[in-house]
C-alpha positions as a Markdown table, in Angstrom:
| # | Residue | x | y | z |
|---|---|---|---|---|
| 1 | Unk | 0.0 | 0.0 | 0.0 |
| 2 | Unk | 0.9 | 3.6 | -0.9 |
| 3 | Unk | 2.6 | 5.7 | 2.3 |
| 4 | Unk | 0.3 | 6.8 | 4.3 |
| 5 | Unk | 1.8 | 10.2 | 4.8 |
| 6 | Unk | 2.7 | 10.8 | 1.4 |
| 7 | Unk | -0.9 | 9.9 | 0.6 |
| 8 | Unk | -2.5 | 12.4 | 1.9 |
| 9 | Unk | -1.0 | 15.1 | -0.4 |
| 10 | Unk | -2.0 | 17.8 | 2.2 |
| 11 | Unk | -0.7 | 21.4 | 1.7 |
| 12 | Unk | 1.7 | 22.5 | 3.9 |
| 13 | Unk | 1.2 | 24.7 | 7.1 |
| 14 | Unk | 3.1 | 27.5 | 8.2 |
| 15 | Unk | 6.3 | 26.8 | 9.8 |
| 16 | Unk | 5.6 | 28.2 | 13.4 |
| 17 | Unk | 5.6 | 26.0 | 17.2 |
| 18 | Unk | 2.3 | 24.7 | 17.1 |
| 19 | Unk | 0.1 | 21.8 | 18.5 |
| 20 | Unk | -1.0 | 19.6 | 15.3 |
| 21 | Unk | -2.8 | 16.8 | 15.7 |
| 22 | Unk | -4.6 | 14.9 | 12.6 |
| 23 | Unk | -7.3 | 12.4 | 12.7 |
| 24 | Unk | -7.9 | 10.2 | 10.0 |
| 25 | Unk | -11.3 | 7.8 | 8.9 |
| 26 | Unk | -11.3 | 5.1 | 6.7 |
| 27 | Unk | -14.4 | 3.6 | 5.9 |
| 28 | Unk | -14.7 | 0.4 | 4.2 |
| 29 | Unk | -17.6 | -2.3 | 3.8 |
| 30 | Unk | -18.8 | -3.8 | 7.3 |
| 31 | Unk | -15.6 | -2.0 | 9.1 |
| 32 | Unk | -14.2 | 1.9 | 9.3 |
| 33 | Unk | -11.2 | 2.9 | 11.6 |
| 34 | Unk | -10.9 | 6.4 | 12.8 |
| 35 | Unk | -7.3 | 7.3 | 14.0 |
| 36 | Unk | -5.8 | 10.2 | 15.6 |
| 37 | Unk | -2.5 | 11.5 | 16.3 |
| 38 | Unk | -0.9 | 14.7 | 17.9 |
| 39 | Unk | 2.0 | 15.4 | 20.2 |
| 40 | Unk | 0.5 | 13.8 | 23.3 |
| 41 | Unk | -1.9 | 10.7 | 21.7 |
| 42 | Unk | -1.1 | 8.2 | 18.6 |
| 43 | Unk | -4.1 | 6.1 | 18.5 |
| 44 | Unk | -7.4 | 4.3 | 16.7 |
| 45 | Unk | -10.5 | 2.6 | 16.9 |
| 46 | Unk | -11.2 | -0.5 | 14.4 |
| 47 | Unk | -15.3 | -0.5 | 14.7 |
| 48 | Unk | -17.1 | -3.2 | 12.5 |
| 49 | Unk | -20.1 | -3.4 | 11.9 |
| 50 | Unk | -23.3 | -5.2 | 10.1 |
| 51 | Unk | -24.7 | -2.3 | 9.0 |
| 52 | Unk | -27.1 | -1.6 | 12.1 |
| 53 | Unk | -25.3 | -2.9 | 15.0 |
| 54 | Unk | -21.5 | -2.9 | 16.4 |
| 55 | Unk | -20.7 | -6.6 | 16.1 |
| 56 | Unk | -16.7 | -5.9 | 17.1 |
| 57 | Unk | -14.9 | -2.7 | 18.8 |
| 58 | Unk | -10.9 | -2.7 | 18.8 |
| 59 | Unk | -9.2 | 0.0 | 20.6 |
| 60 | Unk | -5.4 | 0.6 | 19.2 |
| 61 | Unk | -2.5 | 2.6 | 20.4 |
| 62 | Unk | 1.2 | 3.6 | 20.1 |
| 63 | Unk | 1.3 | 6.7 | 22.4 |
| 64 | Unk | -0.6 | 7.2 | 25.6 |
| 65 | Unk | 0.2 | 10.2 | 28.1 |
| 66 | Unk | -0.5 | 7.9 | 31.7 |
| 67 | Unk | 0.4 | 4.5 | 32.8 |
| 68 | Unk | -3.4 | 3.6 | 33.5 |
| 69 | Unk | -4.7 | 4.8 | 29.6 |
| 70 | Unk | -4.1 | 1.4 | 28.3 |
| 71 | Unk | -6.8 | 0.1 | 30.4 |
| 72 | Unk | -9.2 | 2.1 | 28.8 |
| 73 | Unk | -9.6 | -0.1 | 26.2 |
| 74 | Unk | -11.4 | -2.6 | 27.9 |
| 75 | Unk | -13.6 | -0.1 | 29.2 |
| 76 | Unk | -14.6 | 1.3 | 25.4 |
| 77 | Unk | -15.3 | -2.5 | 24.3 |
| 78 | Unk | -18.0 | -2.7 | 27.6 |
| 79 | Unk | -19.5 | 0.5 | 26.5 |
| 80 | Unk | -20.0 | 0.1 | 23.2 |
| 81 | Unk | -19.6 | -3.5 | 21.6 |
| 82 | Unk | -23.2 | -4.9 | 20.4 |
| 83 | Unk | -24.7 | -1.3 | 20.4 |
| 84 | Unk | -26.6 | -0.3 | 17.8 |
| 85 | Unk | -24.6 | 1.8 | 15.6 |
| 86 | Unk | -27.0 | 5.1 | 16.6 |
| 87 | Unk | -26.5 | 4.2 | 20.1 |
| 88 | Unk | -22.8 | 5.0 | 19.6 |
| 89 | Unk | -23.1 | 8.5 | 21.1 |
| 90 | Unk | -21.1 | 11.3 | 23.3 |
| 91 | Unk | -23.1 | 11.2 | 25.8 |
| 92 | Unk | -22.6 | 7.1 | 26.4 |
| 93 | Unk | -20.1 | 7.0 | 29.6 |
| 94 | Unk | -17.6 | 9.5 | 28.6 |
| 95 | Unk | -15.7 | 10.3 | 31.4 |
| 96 | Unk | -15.6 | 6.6 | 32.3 |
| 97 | Unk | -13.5 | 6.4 | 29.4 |
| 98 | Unk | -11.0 | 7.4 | 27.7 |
| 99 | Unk | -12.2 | 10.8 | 26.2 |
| 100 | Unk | -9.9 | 10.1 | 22.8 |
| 101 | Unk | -11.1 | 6.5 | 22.7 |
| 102 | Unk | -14.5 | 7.2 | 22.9 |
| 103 | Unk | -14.4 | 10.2 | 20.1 |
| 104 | Unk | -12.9 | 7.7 | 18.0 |
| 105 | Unk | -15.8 | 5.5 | 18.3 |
| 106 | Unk | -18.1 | 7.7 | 17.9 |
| 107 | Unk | -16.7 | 9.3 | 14.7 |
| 108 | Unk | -16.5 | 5.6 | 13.5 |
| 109 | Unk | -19.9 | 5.2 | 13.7 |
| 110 | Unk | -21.1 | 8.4 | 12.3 |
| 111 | Unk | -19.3 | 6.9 | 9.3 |
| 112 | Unk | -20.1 | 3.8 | 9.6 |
| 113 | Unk | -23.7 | 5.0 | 8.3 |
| 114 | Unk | -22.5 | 7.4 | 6.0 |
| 115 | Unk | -20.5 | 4.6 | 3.6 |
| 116 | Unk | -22.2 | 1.7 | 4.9 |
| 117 | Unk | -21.2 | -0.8 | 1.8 |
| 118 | Unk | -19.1 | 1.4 | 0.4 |
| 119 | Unk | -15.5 | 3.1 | 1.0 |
| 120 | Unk | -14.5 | 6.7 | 1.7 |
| 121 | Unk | -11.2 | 8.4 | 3.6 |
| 122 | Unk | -11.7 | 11.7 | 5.5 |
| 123 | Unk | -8.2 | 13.2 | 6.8 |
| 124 | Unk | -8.7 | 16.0 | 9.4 |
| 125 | Unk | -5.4 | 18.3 | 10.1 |
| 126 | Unk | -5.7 | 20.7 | 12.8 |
| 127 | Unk | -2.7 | 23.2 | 14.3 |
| 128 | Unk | -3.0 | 25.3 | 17.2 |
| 129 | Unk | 0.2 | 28.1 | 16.9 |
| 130 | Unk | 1.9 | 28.3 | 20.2 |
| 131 | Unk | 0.9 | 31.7 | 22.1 |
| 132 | Unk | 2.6 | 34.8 | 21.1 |
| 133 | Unk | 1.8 | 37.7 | 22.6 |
| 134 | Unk | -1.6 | 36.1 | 24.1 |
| 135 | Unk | -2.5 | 35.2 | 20.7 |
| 136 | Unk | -2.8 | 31.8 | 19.0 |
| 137 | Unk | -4.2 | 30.8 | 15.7 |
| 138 | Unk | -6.2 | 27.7 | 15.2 |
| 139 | Unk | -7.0 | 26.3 | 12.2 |
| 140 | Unk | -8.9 | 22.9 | 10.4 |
| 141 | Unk | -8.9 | 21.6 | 7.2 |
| 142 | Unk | -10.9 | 19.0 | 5.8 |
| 143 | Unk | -8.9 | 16.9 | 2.8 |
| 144 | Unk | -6.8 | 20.4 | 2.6 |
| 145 | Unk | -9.5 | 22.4 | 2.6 |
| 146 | Unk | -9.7 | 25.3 | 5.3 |
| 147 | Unk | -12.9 | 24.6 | 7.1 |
| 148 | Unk | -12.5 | 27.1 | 10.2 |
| 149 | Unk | -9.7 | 29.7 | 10.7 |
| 150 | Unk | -10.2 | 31.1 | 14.6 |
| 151 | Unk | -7.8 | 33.7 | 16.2 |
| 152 | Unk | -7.3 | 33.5 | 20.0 |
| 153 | Unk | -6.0 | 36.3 | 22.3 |
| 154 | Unk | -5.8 | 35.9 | 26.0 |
| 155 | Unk | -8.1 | 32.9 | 26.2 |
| 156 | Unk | -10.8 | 34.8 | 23.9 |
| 157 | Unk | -11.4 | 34.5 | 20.8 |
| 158 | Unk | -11.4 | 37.6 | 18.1 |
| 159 | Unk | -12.0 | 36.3 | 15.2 |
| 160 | Unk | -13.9 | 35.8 | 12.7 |
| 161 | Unk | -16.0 | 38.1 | 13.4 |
| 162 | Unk | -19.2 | 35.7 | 14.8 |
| 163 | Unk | -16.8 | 33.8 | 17.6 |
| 164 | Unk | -15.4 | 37.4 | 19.3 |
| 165 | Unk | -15.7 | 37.1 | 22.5 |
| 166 | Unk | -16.3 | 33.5 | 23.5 |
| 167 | Unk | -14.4 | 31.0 | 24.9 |
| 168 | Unk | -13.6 | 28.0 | 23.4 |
| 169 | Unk | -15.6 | 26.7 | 26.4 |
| 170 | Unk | -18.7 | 28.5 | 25.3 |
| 171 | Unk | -19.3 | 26.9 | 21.7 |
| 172 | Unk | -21.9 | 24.7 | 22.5 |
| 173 | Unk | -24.8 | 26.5 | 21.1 |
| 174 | Unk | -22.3 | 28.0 | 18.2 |
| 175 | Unk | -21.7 | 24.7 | 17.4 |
| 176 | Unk | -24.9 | 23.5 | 17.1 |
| 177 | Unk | -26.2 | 26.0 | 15.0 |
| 178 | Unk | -23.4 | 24.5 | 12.2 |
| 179 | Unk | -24.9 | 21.8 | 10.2 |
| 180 | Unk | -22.7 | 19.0 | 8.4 |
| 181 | Unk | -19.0 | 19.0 | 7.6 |
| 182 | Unk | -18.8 | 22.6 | 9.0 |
| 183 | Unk | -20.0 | 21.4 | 12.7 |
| 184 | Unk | -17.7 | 18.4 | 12.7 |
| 185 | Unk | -14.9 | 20.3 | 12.0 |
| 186 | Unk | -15.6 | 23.4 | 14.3 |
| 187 | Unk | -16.0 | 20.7 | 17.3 |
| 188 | Unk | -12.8 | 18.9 | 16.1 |
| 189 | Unk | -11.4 | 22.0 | 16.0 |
| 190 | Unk | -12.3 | 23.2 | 19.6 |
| 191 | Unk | -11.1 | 20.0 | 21.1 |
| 192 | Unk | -8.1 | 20.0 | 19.9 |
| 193 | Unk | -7.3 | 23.7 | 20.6 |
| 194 | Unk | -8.0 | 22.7 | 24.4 |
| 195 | Unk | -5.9 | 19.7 | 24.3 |
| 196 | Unk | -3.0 | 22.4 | 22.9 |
| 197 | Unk | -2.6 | 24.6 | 26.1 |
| 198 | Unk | -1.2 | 21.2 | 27.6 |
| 199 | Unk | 1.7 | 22.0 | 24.9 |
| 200 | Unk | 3.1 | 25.0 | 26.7 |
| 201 | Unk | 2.4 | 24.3 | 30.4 |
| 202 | Unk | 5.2 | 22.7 | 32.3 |
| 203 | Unk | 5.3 | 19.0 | 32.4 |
| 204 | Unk | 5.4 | 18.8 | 36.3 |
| 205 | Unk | 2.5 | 20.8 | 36.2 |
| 206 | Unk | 0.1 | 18.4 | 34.5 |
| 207 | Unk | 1.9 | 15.2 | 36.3 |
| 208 | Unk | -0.3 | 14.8 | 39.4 |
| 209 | Unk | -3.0 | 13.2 | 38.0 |
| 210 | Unk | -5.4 | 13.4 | 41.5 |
| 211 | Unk | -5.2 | 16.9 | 40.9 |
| 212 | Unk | -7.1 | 17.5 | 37.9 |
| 213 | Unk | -11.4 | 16.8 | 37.6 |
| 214 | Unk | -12.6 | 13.3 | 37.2 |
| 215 | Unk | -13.5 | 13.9 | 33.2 |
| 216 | Unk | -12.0 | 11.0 | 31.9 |
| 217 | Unk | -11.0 | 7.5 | 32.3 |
| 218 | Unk | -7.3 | 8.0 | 34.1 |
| 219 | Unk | -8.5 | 10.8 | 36.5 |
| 220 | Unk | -11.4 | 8.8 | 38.0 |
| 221 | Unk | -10.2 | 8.5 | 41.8 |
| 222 | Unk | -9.5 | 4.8 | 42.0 |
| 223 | Unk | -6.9 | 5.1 | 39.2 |
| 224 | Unk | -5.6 | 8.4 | 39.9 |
| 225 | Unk | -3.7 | 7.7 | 42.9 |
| 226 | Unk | -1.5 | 5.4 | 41.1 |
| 227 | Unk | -1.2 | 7.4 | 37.2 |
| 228 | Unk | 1.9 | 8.5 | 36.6 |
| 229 | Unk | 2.5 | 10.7 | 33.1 |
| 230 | Unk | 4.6 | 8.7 | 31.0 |
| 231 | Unk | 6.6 | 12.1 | 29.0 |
| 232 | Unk | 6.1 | 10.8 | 25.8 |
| 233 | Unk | 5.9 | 13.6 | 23.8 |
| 234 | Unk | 6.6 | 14.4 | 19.8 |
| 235 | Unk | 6.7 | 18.1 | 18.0 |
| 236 | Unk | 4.8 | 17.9 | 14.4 |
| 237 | Unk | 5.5 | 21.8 | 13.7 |
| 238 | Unk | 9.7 | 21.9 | 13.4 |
| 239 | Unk | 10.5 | 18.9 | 11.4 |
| 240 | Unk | 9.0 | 17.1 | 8.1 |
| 241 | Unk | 7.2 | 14.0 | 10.0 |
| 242 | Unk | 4.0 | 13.6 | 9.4 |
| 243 | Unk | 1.3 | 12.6 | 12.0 |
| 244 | Unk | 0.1 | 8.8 | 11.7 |
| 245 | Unk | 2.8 | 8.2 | 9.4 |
| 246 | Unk | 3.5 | 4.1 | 10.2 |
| 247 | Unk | 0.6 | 3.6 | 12.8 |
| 248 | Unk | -2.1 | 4.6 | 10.0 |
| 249 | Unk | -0.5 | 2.1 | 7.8 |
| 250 | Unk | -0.4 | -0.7 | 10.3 |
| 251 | Unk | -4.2 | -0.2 | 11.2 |
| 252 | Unk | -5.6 | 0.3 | 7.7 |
| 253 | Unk | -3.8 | -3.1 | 7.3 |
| 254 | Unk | -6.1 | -5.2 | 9.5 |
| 255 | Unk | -9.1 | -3.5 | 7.9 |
């Protein structure tokens, strides 16, 4: 099979420090993966299906940020494996699980409708410029094309014009008033531009894993006290590797 970076054919972005993550979906008859990768997470969820109902779940990864992540993939098979594939929702057990895990699943099902006997690839790139001067830029394209282009200063954003002066925690309804392609992407986009502010805080300040809220599967108390942040870390802005590059390969082998 082709390489799966080179594959993509994606424009370059600007060369600036920047949180990038890119999430990739494959759908193919009876089985789509979606897959993700950014400087914290490289992972994937192999869903497959009969068309109505999730007869198989698989939960992949080569990067997790805590020792107790990889035992979230149990968890995502229990919440999700013989569902119906419009039972496959957000709102299933979230922060019982892992928050990535369970996005992938989701977005595997929402696609698992969409080309049900049929094939189709999707490849999401998303960058969130490091802070200068207060302000960051975030940006998503859809197959290389510029879906959303926000501008961030001080923890508001600016631009464009409708977003000025809301939070990226204050989207909901914003969101929801999107419709198709354009409201996937915005709430891809605002995801990841909250993952991002990890990329600039101090490591030892995001370590102590019974410090931070209960919203996902590695800060729920009983596995908190014993997380420890593994450090593994890579930087998608300064160099020419390419997120997924390898991993995507090996899962849309065992499609």
């Amino acid at each position: 099979m082709p390489d799966f970076a080179q594959s993509q054919n994606l424009p370059a972005f600007p060369r600036r420090p920047a949180f990038h993550r890119r999430i990739v979906v494959e759908a193919r008859a009876g089985a789509v993966a979606a897959m993700l990768e950014d400087d914290i997470h490289c992972l994937a969820v192999v869903l497959r299906h009969d068309g109505a109902r999730v007869k198989s779940i698989e939960p992949l990864f080569d990067r997790l940020p805590w020792t107790t992540c990889p035992g979230a993939q149990a968890k995502l098979v229990e919440t999700f494996a013989g569902l119906r594939l419009a039972e496959v929702t957000a709102r299933r057990d979230k922060k019982q699980n892992c928050t990535h895990f369970h996005d992938m699943a989701v977005l595997a099902a929402a696609y698992a409708h969409d080309h049900d006997g049929g094939a189709g690839r999707v490849v999401y790139d998303i960058v969130a410029t490091d802070p200068v001067a207060g302000e960051r830029l975030l940006e998503i394209r859809r197959d290389g094309v510029g879906l959303h282009h926000w501008t961030e200063q001080d923890g508001v954003l600016c631009a464009p014009a409708d977003l000025a002066g809301k939070t990226l925690f204050s989207l909901r309804d914003w969101i929801g008033s999107q419709t198709g392609e354009t409201q996937e992407a915005a709430r891809l986009l605002q995801w990841a531009a909250i993952v991002a502010h990890g990329r600039t805080m101090p490591l030892e300040s995001q370590s102590i894993a019974s410090e931070i809220p209960p919203n996902c599967y590695t800060f729920q108390p009983e596995r908190a006290v014993g997380a420890v942040r593994n450090g593994l870390r890579r930087d998608f802005s300064l160099g020419s590797e390419q997120p997924l590059a390898g991993f995507g390969e090996r899962v849309l082998a065992s499609l």
